[in-house]
C-alpha positions in Angstrom: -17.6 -89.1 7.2 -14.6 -90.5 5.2 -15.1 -87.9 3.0 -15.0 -84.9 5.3 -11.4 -86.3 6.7 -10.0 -86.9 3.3 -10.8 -83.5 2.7 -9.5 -81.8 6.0 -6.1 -84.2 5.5 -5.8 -82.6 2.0 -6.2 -79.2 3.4 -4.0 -79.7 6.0 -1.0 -80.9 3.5 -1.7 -78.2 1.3 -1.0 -75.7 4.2 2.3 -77.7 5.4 3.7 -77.3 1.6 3.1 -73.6 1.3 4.5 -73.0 4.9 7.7 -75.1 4.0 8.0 -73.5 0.5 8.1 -70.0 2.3 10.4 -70.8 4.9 12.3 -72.0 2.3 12.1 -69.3 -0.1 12.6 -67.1 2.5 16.0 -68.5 3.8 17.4 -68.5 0.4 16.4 -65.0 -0.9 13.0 -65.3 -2.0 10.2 -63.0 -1.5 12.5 -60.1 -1.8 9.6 -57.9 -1.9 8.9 -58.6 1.5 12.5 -58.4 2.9 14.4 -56.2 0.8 18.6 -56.1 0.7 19.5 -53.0 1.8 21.4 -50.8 -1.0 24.6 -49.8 -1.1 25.2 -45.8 -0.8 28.2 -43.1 0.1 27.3 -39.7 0.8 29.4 -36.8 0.2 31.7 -36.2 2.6 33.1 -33.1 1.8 31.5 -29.7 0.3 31.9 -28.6 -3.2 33.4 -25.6 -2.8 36.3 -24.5 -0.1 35.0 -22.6 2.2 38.2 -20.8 2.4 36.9 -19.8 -1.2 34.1 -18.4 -0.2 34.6 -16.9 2.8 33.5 -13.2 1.8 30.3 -14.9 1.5 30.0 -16.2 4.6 30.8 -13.3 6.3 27.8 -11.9 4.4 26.0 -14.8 5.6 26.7 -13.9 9.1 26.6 -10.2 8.9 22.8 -10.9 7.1 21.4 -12.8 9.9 23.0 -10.5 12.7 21.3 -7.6 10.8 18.2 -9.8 10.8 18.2 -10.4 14.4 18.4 -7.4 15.4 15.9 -5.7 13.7 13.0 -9.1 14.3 12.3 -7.5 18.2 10.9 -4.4 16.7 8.7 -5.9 13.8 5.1 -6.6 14.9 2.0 -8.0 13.5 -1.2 -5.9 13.1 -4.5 -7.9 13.9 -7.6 -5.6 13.2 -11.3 -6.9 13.6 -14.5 -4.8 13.3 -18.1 -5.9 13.5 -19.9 -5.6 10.5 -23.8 -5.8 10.3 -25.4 -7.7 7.3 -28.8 -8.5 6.1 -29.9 -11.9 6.2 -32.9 -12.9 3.8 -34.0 -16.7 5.1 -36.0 -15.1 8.4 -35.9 -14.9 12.0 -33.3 -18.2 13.8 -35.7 -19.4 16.6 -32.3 -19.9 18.5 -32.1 -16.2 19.1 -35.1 -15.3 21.3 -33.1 -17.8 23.7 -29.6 -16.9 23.1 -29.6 -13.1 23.1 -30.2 -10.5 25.8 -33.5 -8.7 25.7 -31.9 -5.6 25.2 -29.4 -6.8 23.0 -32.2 -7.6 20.2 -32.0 -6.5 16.8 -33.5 -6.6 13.7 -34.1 -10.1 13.2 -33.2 -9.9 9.5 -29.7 -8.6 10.3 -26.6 -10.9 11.9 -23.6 -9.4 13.1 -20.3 -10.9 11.7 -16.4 -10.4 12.8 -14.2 -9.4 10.0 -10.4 -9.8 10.6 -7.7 -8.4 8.6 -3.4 -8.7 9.2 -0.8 -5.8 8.7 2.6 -4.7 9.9 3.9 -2.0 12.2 7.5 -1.3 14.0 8.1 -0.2 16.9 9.4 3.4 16.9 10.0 4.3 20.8 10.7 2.9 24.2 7.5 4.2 25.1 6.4 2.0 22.6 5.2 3.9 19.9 4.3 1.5 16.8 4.3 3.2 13.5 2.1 1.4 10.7 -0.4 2.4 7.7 -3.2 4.4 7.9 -5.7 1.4 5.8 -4.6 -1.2 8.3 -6.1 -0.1 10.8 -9.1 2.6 9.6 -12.9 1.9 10.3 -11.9 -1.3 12.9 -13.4 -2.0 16.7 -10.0 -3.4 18.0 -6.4 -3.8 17.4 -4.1 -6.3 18.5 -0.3 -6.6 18.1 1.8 -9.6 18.2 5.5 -9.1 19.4 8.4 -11.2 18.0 8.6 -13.5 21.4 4.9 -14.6 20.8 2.9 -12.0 23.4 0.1 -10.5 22.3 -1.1 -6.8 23.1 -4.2 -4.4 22.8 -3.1 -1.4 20.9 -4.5 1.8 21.5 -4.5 4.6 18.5 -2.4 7.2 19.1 -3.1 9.3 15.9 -3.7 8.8 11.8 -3.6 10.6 8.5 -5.5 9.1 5.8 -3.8 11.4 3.2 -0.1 10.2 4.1 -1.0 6.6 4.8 0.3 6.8 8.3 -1.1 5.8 11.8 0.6 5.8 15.4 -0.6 3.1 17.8 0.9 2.7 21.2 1.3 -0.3 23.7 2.5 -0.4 27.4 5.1 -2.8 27.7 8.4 -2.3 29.4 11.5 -3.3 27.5 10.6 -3.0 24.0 13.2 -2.6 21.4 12.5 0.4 19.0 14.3 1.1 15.7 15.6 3.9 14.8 15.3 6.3 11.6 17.7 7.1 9.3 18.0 9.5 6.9 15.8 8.6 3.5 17.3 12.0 1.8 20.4 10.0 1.4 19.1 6.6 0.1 20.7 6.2 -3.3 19.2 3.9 -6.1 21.2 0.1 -5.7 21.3 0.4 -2.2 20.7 -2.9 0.1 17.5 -3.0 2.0 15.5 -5.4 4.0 11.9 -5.1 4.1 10.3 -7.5 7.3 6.7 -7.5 8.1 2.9 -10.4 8.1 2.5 -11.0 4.4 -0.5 -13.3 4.3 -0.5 -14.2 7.7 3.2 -15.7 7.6 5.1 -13.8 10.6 8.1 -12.1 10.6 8.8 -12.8 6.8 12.3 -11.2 5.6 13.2 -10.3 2.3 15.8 -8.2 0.4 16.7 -6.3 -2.2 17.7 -2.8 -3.2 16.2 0.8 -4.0 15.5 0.9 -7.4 14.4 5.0 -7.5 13.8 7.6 -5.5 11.4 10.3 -5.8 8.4 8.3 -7.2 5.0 9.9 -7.2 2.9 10.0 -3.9 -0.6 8.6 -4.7 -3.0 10.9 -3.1 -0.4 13.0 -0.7 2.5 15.6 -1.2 3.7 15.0 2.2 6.7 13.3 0.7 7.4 10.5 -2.1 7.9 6.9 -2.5 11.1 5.1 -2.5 10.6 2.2 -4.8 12.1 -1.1 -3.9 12.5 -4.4 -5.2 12.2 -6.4 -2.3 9.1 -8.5 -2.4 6.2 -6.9 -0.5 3.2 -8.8 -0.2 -0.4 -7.9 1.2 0.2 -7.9 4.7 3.5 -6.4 4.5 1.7 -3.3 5.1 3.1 -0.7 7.9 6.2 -2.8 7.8 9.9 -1.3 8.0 12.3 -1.0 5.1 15.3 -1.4 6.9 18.9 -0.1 5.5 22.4 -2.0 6.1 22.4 -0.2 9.5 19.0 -1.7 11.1 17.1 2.1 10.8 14.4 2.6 9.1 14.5 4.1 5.7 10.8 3.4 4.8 7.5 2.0 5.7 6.2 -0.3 3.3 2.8 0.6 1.9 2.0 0.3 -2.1 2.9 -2.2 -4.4 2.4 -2.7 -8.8 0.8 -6.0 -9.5 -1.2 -8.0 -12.2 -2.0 -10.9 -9.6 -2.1 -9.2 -6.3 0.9 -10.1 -5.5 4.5 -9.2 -5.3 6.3 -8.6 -8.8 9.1 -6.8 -7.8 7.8 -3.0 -7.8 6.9 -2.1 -3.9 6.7 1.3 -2.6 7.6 2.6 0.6 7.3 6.3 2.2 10.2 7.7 2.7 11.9 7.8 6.8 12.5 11.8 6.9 8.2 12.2 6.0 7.5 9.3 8.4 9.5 10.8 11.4 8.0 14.0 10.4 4.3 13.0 10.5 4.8 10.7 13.5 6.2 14.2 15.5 3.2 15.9 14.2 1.3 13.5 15.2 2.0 13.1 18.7 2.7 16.9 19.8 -0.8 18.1 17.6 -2.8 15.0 17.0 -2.5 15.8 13.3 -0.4 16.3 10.6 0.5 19.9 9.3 0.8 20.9 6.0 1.5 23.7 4.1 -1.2 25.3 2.2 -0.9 27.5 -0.9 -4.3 27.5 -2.4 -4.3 26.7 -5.9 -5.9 24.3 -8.5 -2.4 23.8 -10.9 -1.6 21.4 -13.1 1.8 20.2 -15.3 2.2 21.8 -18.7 1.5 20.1 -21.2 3.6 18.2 -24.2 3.1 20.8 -26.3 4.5 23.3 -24.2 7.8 25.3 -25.5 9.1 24.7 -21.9 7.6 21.7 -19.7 9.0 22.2 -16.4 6.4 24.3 -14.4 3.2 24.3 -12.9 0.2 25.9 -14.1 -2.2 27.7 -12.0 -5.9 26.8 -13.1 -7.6 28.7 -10.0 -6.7 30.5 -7.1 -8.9 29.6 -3.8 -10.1 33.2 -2.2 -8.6 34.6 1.0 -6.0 32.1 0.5 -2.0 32.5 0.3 -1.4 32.7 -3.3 -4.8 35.0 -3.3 -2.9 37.3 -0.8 0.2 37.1 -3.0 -2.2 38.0 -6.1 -1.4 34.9 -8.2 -3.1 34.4 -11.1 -5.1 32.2 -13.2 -2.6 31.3 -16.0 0.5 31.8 -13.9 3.2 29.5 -14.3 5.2 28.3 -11.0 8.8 28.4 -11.7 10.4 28.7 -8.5 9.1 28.0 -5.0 11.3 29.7 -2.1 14.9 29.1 -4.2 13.9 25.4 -5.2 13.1 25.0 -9.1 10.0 23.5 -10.1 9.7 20.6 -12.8 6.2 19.2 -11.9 3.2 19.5 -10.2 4.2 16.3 -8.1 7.4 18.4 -7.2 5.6 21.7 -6.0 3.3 20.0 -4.0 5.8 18.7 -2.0 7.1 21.5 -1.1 4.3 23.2 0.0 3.0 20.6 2.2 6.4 20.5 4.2 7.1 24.3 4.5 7.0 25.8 7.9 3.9 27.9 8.2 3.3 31.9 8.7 6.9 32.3 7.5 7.2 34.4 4.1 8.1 32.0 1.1 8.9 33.5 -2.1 7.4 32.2 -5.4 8.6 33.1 -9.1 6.0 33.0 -11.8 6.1 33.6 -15.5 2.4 35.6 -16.6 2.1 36.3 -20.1 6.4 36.2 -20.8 6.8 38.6 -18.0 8.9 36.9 -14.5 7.1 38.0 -11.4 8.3 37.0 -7.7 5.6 37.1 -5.4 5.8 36.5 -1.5 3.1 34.9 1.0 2.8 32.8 3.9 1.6 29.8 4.1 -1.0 28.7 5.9 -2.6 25.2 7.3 -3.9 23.1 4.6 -7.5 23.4 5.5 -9.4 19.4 6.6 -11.8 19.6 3.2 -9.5 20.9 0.8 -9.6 17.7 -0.7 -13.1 17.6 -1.1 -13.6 21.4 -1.2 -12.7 21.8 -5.1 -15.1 24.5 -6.7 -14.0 28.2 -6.3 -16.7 30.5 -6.0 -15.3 32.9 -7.4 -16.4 34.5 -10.5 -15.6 33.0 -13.9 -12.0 35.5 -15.0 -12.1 36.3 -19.0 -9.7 34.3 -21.2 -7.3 36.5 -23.2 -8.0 33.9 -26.2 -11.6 34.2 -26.1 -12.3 37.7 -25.2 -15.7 38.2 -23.2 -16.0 34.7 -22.9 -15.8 32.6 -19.5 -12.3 30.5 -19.2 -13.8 27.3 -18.8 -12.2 23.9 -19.8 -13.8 22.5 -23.2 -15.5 19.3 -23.2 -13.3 16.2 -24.0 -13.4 13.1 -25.4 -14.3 10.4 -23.1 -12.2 8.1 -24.3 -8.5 7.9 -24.8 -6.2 4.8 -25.3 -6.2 2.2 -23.2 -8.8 4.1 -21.1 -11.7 4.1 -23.5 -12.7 0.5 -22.5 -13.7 2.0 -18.9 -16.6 3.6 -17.5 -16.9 5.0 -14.2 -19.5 6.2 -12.2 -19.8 8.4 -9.0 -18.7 6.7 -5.8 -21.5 7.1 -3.7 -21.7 6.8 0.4 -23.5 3.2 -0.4 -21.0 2.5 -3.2 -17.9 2.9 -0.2 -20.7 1.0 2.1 -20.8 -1.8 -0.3 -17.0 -2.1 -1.0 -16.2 -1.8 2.0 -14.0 1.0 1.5 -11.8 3.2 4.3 -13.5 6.9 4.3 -10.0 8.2 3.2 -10.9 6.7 -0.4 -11.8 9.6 -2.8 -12.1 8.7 -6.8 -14.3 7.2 -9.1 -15.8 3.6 -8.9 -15.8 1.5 -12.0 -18.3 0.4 -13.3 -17.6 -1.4 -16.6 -14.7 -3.1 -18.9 -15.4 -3.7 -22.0 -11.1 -5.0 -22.5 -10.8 -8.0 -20.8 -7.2 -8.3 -20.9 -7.4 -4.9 -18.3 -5.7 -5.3 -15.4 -8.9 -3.3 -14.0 -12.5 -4.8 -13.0 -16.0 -3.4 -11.9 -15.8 -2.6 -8.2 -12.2 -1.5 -8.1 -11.9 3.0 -7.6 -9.4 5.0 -9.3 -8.2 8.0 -6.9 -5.4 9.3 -9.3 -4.7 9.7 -12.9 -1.0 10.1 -13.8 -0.7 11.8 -10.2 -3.5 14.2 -11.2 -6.4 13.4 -8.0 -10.1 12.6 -9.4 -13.1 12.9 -7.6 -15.7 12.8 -9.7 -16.8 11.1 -13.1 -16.4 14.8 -14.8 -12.7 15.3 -13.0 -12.3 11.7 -14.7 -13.3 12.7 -18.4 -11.6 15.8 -18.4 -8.3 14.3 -17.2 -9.0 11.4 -19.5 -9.6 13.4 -22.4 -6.3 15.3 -22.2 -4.8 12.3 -22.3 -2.1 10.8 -24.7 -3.2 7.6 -26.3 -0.2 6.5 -27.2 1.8 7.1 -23.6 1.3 5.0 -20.8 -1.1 5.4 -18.1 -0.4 4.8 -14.3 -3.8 4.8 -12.5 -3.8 4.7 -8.2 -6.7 2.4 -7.5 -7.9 0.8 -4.2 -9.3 -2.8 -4.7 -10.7 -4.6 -1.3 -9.2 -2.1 1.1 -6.1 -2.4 -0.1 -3.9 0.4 -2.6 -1.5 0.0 -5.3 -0.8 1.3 -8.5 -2.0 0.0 -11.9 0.0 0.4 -15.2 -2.0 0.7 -18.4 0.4 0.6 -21.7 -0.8 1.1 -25.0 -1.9 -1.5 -27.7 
């Protein structure tokens, strides 16, 4: 017993001399680690720089976020959702003999999943008219915009054109604030532009820049060119305005170069002037119309005495340039007054010349300079697809009795000799999930891994020249220069851009 208190009196000394050595080492500083002396500081009370230095600056400042705020009411997001079916492979869920409706019962191998997607669009009328991309909202089950003050809307699809990369949607809401157009045909190269839109997911996102060229090669259309801009466009950005000094449109965003997916400065918008155009057309006929000429043409080539020009490989019966008597072997100089440098250029023209009015077109056949005079008709729905002329094979004047048919080439050429393609199949655009506008060649194979391309990914375009099928590919491919650069339009995962391939 004297034991236990001896030890319970030591105990309770011990505790009494560590409570009085940390009062007192707390009274006289100790412990700092547990009360620390504040530290001494003095922030800067004055800017760097005058602002009477600066004050063009800050009236940039301020005339940037008025332009800003004026143009934010009229930038919306796109949400898309469609139901896709898959196939499932672990059996029948006993769950859904109780959860589903009799007649609501499916395959019991197959579950129905929701897949959602973002874009951009403005808002082009007080009706309230929203202009965006074609591949935003193609093959989806429902459509849903988000205005600038938070409210979200059911859209209904006005009209679309695959081939221009445009679609109309509409909303009914009273006070909406549209933007207008302005005029791309005066954009220069260095002008200031703003480019607003939903890159992955992050509303309302505003960047700048400038136009960096005009005139840049549609991908799959001749409705009208790109405009090519620096401002950082980002998946998402899609259907989005480029937006000039003035708050008008100048361009909807829709393209962009990339190695990682992502913005590195090359973006692509089509032009105001072809968007108000297709967005008229689309609203007083439900589609676009285009000029149609009827002819399979091509550039010259390099080793032509004279480059600018368009060749004419075929000639489509009962067509325009059949009625005008064009030729296989013609070259297009002149289309109604307007010089022709390039395929790219002539196309153009046609597609946005006012039908059954007489257009004159100079050609050069064999040295001699014809003019020739047609109207031009409405670019018929499958003459994209529609590509073989039946008419009879013409005789060559270089191989007399013999049919002119192109000679096999090469397969491979430069930096596209590490690819192989193959057909792209109804189950191959099934399996990618691709839009139905997609028309090209699937790849199959890279044997260069430094490639910017991979296996799944469909090349449409060839240095502007369209391909639709692995021997369209070769041929194309085989004419090729392997020492010149390559710009291939591809579509990866539903979404577009171009791809630059530069020799070793």
């Amino acid at each position: 017993m004297k034991n236990l208190l001896k030890f319970l009196l030591f105990v309770l000394l011990v505790s009494a001399a560590i409570s009085a050595l940390y009062d007192y080492r707390l009274r006289h500083g100790g412990l700092k680690f547990l009360a620390p002396t504040p530290e001494k500081y003095t922030l800067a009370s004055s800017p760097s720089v005058d602002p009477k230095e600066v004050m063009g600056l800050d009236n940039l400042n301020k005339e940037r976020r008025a332009l800003v705020s004026s143009i934010l009411p009229a930038v919306v997001s796109v949400k898309t959702s469609k139901k896709v079916v898959n196939r499932r492979s672990w059996g029948l869920d006993p769950s859904d003999f109780f959860n589903r409706n009799p007649r609501q019962f499916r395959n019991p191998n197959e579950e129905e999943m929701v897949q959602n997607s973002l874009g951009s669009g403005v808002i082009v009328s007080n009706e309230g008219h929203i202009i965006t991309n074609n591949h935003v909202i193609e093959q989806v089950d429902q459509i849903e915009v988000m205005l600038s003050d938070g409210r979200a809307k059911t859209a209904r699809l006005v009209g679309a054109d695959a081939m221009v990369d445009l679609a109309v949607l509409k909303i009914d809401e009273p006070n909406l604030k549209p933007l207008k157009f302005g005029d791309s045909d005066s954009v220069q190269a260095g002008d200031f532009v703003v480019a607003i839109g939903n890159p992955f997911g992050f509303e309302e996102t505003v960047t700048d820049g400038i136009i960096s060229s005009k005139g840049r090669p549609n991908r799959v259309d001749g409705f009208g060119d790109y405009l090519q801009t620096n401002a950082a466009i980002n998946p998402g950005n899609s259907g989005g305005p480029l937006v000039n000094l003035r708050g008008e449109i100048i361009g909807i965003n829709t393209a962009i170069i990339s190695r990682s997916g992502g913005s590195q400065g090359i973006g692509f918008a089509i032009p105001s002037n072809t968007v108000r155009s297709a967005l008229e057309s689309l609203l007083k006929n439900g589609r676009i119309i285009r000029g149609y000429l009827g002819i399979v043409s091509r550039n010259l080539g390099p080793g032509a005495k004279q480059t600018d020009g368009v060749v004419v490989d075929d000639v489509y019966p009962d067509s325009p340039a059949d009625e005008a008597q064009m030729k296989r072997g013609d070259v297009i100089r002149k289309f109604n007054g307007h010089d022709i440098k390039n395929f790219n250029e002539l196309r153009t023209l046609i597609s946005q010349a006012e039908l059954n009015k007489q257009v004159e077109i100079e050609v050069n056949r064999k040295g001699q300079v014809l003019k020739l005079t047609t109207a031009l008709k409405e670019q018929p729905v499958d003459f994209k697809t529609a590509r073989i002329n039946p008419r009879e094979p013409q005789q060559s004047p270089n191989n007399q009795g013999q049919a002119d048919e192109p000679e096999d080439q090469p397969d491979e050429a430069g930096v596209l000799g590490s690819i192989e393609v193959g057909e792209l199949t109804s189950e191959a655009m099934q399996r990618l999930d691709l839009p139905k506008s997609v028309r090209g060649v699937v790849v199959t194979k890279v044997s260069d891994n430094e490639s910017e391309l991979g296996a799944g990914d469909v090349i449409e375009e060839v240095n502007q020249q369209p391909v639709t099928s692995v021997a369209e590919f070769k041929q194309i491919v085989g004419s090729l220069d392997p020492n010149e650069t390559q710009v291939l339009s591809v579509c990866r995962h539903r979404t577009r851009s171009f791809v630059v391939l530069r020799p070793r």
